[in-house]
C-alpha positions as CSV (number, residue, x, y, z in Angstrom):
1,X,-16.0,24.3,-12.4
2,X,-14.5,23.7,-8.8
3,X,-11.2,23.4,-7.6
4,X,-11.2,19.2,-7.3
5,X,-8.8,17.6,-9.3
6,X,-9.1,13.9,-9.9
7,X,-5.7,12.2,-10.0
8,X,-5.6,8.8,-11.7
9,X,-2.2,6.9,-11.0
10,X,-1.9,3.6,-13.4
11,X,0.7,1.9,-12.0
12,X,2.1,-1.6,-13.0
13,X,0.6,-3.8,-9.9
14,X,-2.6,-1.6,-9.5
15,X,-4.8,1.7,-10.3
16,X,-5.7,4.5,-8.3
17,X,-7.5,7.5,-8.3
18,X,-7.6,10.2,-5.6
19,X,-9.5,13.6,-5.4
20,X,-7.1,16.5,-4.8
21,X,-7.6,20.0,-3.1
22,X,-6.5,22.9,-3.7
23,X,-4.4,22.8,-1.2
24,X,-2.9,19.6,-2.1
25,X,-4.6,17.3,0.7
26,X,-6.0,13.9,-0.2
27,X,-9.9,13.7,0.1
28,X,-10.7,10.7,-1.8
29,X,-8.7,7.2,-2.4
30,X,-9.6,4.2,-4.4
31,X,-7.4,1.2,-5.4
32,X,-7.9,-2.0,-6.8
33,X,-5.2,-4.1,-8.4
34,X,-4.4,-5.1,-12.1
35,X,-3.8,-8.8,-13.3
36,X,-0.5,-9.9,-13.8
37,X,0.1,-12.4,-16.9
38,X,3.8,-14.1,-17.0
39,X,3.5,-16.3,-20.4
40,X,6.4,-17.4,-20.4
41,X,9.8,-17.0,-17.7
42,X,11.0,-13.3,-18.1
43,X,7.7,-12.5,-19.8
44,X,5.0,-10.2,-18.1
45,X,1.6,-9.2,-19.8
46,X,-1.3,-7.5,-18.7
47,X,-5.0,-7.0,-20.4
48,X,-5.3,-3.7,-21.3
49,X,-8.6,-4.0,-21.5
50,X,-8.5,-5.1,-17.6
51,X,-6.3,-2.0,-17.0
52,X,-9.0,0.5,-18.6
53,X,-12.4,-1.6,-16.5
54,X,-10.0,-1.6,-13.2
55,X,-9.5,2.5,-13.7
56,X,-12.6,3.3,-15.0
57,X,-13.9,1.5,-11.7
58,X,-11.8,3.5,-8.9
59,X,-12.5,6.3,-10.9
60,X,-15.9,6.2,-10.3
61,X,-15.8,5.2,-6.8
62,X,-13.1,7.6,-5.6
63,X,-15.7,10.4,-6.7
64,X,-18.9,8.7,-5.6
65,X,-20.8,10.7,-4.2
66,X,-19.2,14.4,-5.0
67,X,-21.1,16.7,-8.0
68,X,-18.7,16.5,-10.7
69,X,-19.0,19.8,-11.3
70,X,-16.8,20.3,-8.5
71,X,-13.7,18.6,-10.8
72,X,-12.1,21.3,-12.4
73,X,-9.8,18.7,-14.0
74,X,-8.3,14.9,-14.3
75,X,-4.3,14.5,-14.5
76,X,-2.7,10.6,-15.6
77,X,0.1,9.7,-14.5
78,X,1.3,5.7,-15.2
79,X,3.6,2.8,-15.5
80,X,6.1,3.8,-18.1
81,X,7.2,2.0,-21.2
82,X,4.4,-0.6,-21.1
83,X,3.2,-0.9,-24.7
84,X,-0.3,-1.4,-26.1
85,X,-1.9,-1.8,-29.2
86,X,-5.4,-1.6,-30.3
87,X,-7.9,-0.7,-33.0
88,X,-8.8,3.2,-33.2
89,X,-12.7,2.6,-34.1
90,X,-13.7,0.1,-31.9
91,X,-10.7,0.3,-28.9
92,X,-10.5,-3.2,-28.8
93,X,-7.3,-4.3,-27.8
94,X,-4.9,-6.5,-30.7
95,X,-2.6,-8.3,-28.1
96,X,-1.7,-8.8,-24.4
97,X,0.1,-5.2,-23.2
98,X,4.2,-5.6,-23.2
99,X,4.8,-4.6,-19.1
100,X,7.9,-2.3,-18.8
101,X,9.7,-5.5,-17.2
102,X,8.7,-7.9,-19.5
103,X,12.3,-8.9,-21.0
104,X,10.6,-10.5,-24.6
105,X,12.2,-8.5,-26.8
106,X,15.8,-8.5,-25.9
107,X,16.7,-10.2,-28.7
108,X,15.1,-7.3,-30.6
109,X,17.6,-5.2,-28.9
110,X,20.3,-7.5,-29.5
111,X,19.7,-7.7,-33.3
112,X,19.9,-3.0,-32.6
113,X,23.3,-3.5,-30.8
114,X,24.7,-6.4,-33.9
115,X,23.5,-3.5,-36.2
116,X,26.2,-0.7,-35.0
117,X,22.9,1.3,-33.8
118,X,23.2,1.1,-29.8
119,X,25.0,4.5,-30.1
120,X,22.7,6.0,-32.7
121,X,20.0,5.3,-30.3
122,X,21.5,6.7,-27.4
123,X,22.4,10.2,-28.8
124,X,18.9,10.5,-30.3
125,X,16.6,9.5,-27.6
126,X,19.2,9.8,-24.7
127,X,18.2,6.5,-23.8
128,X,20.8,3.4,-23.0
129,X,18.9,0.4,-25.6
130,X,17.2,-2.2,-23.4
131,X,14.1,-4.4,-24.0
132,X,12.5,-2.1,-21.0
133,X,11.4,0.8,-23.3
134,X,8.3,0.6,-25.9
135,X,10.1,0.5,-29.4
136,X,11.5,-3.0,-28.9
137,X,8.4,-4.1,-27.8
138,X,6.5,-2.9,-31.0
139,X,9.0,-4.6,-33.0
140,X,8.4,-7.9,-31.4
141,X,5.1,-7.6,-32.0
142,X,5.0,-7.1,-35.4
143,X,7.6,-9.5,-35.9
144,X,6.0,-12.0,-34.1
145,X,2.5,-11.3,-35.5
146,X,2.5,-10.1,-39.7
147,X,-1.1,-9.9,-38.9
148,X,-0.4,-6.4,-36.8
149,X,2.3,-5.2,-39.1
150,X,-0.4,-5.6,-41.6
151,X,-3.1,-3.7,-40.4
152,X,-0.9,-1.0,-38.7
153,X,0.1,-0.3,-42.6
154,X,-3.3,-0.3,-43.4
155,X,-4.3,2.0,-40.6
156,X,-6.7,0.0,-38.7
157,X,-4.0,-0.2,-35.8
158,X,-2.5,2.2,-33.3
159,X,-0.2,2.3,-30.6
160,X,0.6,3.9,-27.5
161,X,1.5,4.0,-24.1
162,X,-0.5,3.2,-20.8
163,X,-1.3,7.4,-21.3
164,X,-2.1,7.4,-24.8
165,X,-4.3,3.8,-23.8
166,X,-6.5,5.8,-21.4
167,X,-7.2,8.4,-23.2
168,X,-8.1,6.8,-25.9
169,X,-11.0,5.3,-23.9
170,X,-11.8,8.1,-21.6
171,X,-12.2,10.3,-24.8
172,X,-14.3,7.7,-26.2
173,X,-11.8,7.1,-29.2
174,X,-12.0,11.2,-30.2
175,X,-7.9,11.4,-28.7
176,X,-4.7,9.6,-29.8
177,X,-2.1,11.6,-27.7
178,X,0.7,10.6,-26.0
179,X,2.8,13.3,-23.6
180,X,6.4,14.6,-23.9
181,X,7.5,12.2,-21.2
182,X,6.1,9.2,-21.6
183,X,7.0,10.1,-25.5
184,X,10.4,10.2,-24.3
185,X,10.9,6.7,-22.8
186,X,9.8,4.8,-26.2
187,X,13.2,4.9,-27.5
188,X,11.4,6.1,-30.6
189,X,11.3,10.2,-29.6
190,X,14.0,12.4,-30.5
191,X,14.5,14.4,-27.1
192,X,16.4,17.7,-28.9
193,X,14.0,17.5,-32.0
194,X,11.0,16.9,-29.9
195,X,9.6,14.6,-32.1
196,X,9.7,10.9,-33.5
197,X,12.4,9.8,-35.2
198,X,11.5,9.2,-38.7
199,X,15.3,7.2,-39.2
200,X,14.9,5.3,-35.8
201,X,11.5,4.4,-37.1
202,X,12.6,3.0,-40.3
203,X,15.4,0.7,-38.8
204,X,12.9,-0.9,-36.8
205,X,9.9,-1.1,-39.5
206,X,7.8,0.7,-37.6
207,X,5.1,2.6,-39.3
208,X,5.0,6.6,-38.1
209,X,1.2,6.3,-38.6
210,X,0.1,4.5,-35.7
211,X,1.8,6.5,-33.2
212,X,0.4,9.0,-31.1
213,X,0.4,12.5,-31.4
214,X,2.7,14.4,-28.9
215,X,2.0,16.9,-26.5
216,X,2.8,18.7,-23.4
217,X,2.7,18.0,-19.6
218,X,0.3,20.6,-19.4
219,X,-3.4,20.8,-21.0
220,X,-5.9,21.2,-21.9
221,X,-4.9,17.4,-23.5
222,X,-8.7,16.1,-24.2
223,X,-11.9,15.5,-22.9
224,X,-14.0,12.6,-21.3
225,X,-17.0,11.0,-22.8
226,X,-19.7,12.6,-21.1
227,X,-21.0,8.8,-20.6
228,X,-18.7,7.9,-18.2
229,X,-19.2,10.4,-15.5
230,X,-22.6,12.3,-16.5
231,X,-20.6,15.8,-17.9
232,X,-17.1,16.3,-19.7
233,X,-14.0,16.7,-17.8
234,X,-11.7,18.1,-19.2
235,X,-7.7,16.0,-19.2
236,X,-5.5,18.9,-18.2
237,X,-1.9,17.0,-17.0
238,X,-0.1,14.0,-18.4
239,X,3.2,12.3,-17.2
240,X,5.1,9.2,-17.1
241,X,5.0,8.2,-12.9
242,X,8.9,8.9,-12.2
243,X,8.9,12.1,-13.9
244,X,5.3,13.2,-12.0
245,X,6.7,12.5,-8.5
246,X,9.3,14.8,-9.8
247,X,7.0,17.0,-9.9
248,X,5.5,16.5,-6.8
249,X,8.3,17.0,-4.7
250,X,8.6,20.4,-6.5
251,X,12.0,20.1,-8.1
252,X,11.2,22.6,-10.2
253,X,14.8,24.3,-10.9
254,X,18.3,22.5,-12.1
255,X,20.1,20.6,-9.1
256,X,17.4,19.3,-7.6
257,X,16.6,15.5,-7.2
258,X,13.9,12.9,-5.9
259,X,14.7,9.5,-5.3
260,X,11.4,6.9,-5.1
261,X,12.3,3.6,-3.2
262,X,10.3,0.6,-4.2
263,X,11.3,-2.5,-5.5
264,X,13.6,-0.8,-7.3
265,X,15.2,3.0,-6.9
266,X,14.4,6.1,-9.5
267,X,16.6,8.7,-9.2
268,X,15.8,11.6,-11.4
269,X,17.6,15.1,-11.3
270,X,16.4,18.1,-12.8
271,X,18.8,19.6,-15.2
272,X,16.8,22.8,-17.0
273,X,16.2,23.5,-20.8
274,X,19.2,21.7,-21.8
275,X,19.3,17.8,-22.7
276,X,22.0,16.2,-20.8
277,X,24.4,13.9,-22.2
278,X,25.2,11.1,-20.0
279,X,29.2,9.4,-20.3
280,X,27.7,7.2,-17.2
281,X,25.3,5.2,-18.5
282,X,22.6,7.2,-17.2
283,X,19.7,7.9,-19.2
284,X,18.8,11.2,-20.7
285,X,14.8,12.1,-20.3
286,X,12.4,14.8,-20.6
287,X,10.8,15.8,-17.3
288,X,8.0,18.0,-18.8
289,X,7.1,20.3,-20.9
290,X,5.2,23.4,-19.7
291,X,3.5,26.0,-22.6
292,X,6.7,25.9,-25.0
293,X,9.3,25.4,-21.9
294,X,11.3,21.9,-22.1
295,X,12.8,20.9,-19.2
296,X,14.7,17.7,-19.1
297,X,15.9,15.0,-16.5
298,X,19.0,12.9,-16.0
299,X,17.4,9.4,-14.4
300,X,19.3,6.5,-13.0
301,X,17.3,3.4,-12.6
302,X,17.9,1.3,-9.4
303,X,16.8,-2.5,-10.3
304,X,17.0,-3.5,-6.7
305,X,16.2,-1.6,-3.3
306,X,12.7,-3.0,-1.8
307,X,13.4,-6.2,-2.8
308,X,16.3,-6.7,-1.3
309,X,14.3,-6.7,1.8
310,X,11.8,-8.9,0.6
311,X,14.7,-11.3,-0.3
312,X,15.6,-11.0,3.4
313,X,12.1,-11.4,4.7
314,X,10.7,-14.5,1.9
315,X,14.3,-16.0,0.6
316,X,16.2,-16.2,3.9
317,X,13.3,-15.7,6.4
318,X,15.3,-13.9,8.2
319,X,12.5,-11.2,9.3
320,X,8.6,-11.6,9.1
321,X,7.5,-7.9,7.7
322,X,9.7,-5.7,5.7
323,X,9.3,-3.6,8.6
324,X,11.1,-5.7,11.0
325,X,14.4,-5.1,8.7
326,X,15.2,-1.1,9.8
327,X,14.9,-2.3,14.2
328,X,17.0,-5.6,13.2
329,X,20.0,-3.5,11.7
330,X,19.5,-0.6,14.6
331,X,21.0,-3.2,16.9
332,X,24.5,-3.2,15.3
333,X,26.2,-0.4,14.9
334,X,28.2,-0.8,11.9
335,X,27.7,-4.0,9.2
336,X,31.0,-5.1,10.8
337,X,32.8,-5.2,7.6
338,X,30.0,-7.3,5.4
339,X,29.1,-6.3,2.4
340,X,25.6,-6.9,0.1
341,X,25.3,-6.0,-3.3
342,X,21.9,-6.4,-3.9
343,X,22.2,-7.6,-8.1
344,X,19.4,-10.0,-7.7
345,X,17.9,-8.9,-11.2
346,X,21.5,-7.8,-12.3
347,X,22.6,-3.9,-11.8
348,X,20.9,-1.4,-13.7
349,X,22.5,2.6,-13.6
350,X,25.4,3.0,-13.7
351,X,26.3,-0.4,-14.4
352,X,23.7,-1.8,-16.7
353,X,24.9,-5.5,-16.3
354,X,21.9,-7.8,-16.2
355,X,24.0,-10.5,-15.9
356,X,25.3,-9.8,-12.5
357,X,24.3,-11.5,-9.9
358,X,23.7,-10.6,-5.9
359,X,26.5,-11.3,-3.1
360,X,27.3,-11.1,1.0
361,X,30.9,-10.7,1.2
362,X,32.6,-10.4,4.2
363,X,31.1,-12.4,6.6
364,X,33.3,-13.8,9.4
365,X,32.3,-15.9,12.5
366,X,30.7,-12.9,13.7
367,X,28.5,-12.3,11.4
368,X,24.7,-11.9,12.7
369,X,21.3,-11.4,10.7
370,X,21.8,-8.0,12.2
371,X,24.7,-7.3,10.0
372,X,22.9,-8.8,7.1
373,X,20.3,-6.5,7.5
374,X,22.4,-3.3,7.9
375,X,24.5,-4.7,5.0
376,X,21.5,-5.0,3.2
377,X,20.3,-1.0,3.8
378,X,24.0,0.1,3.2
379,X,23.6,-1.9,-0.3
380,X,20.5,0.2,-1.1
381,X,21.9,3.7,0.0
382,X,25.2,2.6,-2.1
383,X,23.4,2.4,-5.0
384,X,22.5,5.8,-4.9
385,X,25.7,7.2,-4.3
386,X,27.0,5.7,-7.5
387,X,23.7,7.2,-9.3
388,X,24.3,10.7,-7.6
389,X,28.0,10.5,-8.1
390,X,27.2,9.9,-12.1
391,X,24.9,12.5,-12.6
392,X,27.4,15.0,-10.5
393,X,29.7,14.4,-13.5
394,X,27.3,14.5,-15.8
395,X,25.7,17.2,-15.4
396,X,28.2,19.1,-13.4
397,X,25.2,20.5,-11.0
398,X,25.8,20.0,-7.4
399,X,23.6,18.2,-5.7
400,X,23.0,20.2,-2.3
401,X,19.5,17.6,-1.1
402,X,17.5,14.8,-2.2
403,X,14.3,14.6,-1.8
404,X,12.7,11.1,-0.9
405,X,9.5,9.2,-1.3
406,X,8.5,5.3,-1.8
407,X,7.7,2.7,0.9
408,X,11.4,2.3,1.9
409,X,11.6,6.1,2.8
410,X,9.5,5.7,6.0
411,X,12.7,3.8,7.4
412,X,14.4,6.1,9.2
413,X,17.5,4.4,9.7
414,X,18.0,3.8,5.7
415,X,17.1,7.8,5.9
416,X,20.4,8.3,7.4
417,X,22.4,5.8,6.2
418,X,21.7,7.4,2.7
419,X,22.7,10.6,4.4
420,X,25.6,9.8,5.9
421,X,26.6,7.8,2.4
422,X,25.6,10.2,0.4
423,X,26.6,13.2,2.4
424,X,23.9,15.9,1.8
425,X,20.3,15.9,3.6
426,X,17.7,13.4,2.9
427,X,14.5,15.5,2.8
428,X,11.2,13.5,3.2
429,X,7.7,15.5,2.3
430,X,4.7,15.3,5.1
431,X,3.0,13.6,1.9
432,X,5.1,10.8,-0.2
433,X,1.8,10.6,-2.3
434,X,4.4,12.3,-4.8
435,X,3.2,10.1,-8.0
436,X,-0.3,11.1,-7.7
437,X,0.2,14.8,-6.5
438,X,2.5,15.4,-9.5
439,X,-0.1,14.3,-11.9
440,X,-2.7,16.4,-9.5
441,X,-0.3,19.5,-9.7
442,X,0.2,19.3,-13.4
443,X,-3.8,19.3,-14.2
444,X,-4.3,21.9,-11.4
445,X,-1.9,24.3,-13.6
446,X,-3.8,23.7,-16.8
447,X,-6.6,24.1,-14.8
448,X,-6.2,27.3,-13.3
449,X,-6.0,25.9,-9.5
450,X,-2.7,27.1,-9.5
451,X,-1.2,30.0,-11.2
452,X,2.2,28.8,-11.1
453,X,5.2,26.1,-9.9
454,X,5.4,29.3,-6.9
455,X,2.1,28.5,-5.9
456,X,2.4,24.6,-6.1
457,X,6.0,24.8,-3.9
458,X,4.2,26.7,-1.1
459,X,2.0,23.4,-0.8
460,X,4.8,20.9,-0.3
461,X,5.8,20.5,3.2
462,X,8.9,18.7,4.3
463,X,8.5,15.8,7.2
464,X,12.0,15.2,8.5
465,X,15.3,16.4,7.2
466,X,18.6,13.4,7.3
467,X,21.7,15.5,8.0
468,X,24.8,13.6,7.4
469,X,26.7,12.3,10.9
470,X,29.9,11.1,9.1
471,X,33.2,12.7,8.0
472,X,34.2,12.8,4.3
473,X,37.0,10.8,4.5
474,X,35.0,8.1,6.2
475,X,32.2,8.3,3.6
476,X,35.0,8.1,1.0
477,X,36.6,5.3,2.4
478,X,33.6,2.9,3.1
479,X,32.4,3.7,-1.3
480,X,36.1,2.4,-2.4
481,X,34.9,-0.6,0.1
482,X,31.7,-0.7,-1.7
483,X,32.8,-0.7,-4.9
484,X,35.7,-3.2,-4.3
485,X,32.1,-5.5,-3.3
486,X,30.7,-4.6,-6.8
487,X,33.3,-5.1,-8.7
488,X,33.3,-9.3,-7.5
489,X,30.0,-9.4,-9.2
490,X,30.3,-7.5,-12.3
491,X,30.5,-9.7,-15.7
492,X,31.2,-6.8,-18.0
């Protein structure tokens, strides 16, 4: 075999796949997008079977034309939580996949919380309950549908993940696997135990049988159907896409931390072979699993950061490109005492109030679009700093950098606003293609292409180091500020 790795990255809007050296540089890129179903208002759905045609398809093309003997591996990485179910002997899949955002089944976790469970389920799976993880979403189904329920008893059903989903079909129906992190975000896995809860299980009528079987980060995981790309390759990495960029920007030991700016923010630190337990209403994850070594994450999830800009560029029209944002707010120096807390789709960690709602306060006569705009950048970098400062008493790890990737990360100014905020350097990597290299680094280990995390660190080179510019006590007093802001919106 060669030293190629093909990286497939199943996200929620679109797949990927991209060919991988040795050295980490990107060869080979396809990407097409996935269909988007909203049946109903706070509803998304996608067809899984769509989802499997779209990345068998930039599969293919992101290796036309190179001997697949030169692959020495594939590594998955994908949109978390998203739930699919399907039969096992012909892969046809039963219903529309539950998205990650799709909020269906909060009255599933409503009926958990009336129950007395919402702590149970907390110190099991170190997750806070929401309809955003997979369990909920299984229970809606077979609530909704007896017709599921009753052949998931009969065992002419199965479920799984978007990892365990393309597996199945890339192994031609021989794998039902599902790995440790994606495992992890079902709401269903006991993180200490390493394994499914047989009591959570039973409180939401959920058979054990159709599940996947769990294993590590780290292959070999399974094979491909010699059908779909003329010989076997062998499926050497698996991760869920927050805890792969992770990964990728080599925070391999306890302290250190990536943030991914998109639509929303993921902040994941990396904590070592202990599960954290979170009094901040963070959530509590496995980061990977490597031969028998566990090491675990504490994540705060951002619901806003992107899109605040995308509010600012197709709500207000205030800019044309969400580019146009970071030279806008570069011609103020200061927000000049306004304040925006982006809670357009509530506040996630460490509030967890989906009932909040966004504000601008403190706008005067003065106020321009350019304070809007810095306001706006501040608002994202804030929400950080709260995440940071709740994992700091968490875990109590100091946090001495973060590393950066997502879109938003190309802004320099947000780069040092975050700095300045957060008061440790903002480290961006020459390549933010984090997602994908994670899933690339973890195959390349099973694979042999790497001997070890060493070897993998060596490839990641930093861009541009954010050194903080602002005194402590200035950085202390504009977060009281900040959180004064929050506090107008919170409902709970």
């Amino acid at each position: 075999m060669g030293n190629l790795i093909l990286a497939i990255d199943q996200g929620t809007t679109s797949s990927r796949a991209l060919l991988v050296t040795d050295r980490g540089e990107i060869i080979s890129v396809a990407q097409r997008p996935i269909e988007m179903i909203y049946p109903q208002p706070g509803w998304v759905n996608q067809n899984a079977s769509n989802i499997w045609d779209v990345t068998l398809q930039v599969c293919r093309e992101a290796i036309a034309g190179i001997d697949v003997a030169e692959i020495a591996a594939i590594g998955i990485t994908n949109q978390r939580e998203t739930t699919v179910v399907w039969d096992p002997s012909t892969l046809e899949p039963l219903a529309p996949a539950i998205v990650w955002q799709s909020r269906q089944s909060a009255p599933q976790v409503d009926a958990l919380r009336d129950r007395g469970m919402a702590a149970r389920y907390t110190e099991l799976t170190g997750l806070v309950p929401d309809a955003y993880f997979s369990a909920s979403k299984l229970q809606w189904l077979f609530q909704h549908h007896p017709d599921l329920l009753a052949r998931a008893q009969a065992g002419t059903l199965v479920a799984g993940t978007i990892d365990s989903w393309l597996v199945a079909n890339l192994s031609g129906g021989r794998s039902h696997i599902i790995d440790i992190s994606n495992a992890s975000r079902t709401m269903l896995f006991d993180i200490r135990a390493r394994d499914w809860s047989d009591e959570l299980l039973a409180d939401l009528g959920i058979p054990r049988g159709i599940l996947p079987k769990v294993v590590a980060n780290v292959g070999p995981l399974a094979e491909t159907d010699v059908a779909l790309f003329g010989r076997s390759i062998p499926i050497m990495g698996m991760a869920g896409d927050q805890h792969a960029a992770l990964f990728g920007q080599a925070c391999f030991s306890p302290g250190r931390a990536k943030n991914t700016y998109g639509t929303g923010s993921f902040l994941l630190m990396q904590t070592g072979e202990t599960a954290p337990i979170s009094r901040n209403q963070l959530l509590a994850t496995v980061a990977w699993q490597i031969g028998d070594q566990v090491n675990y994450a504490l994540e705060g999830s951002i619901l806003v950061s992107g899109s605040a800009v995308g509010w600012l560029r197709d709500g207000l029209e205030m800019i044309e490109s969400s580019s146009d944002v970071g030279p806008l707010a570069a011609t103020v120096p200061d927000s000049g005492g306004v304040h925006f807390v982006p809670a357009l789709t509530g506040l996630g960690a460490p509030y967890w109030d989906p009932d909040a709602r966004g504000a601008i306060l403190g706008i005067t006569r003065g106020t321009t679009r350019a304070h809007i705009a810095r306001a706006a950048l501040e608002g994202i970098a804030f929400q950080v700093v709260e995440v940071v400062r709740a994992m700091r008493a968490d875990s109590g790890i100091p946090l001495t950098e973060l590393r950066v990737d997502g879109g938003a990360s190309a802004n320099d100014l947000l780069m040092q606003i975050q700095a300045d905020l957060l008061g440790v350097p903002i480290v961006r990597p020459v390549n933010v293609e984090t997602t994908a290299l994670g899933a690339a680094f973890l195959a390349g280990l099973g694979a042999g292409v790497w001997t070890s995390t060493e070897d993998i660190e060596r490839i990641w080179v930093e861009d541009r180091r954010f050194e903080p510019s602002i005194s402590e006590d200035e950085r202390n007093e504009r977060f009281d500020a900040w959180r004064v802001a929050v506090g107008r919106v919170l409902t709970r």
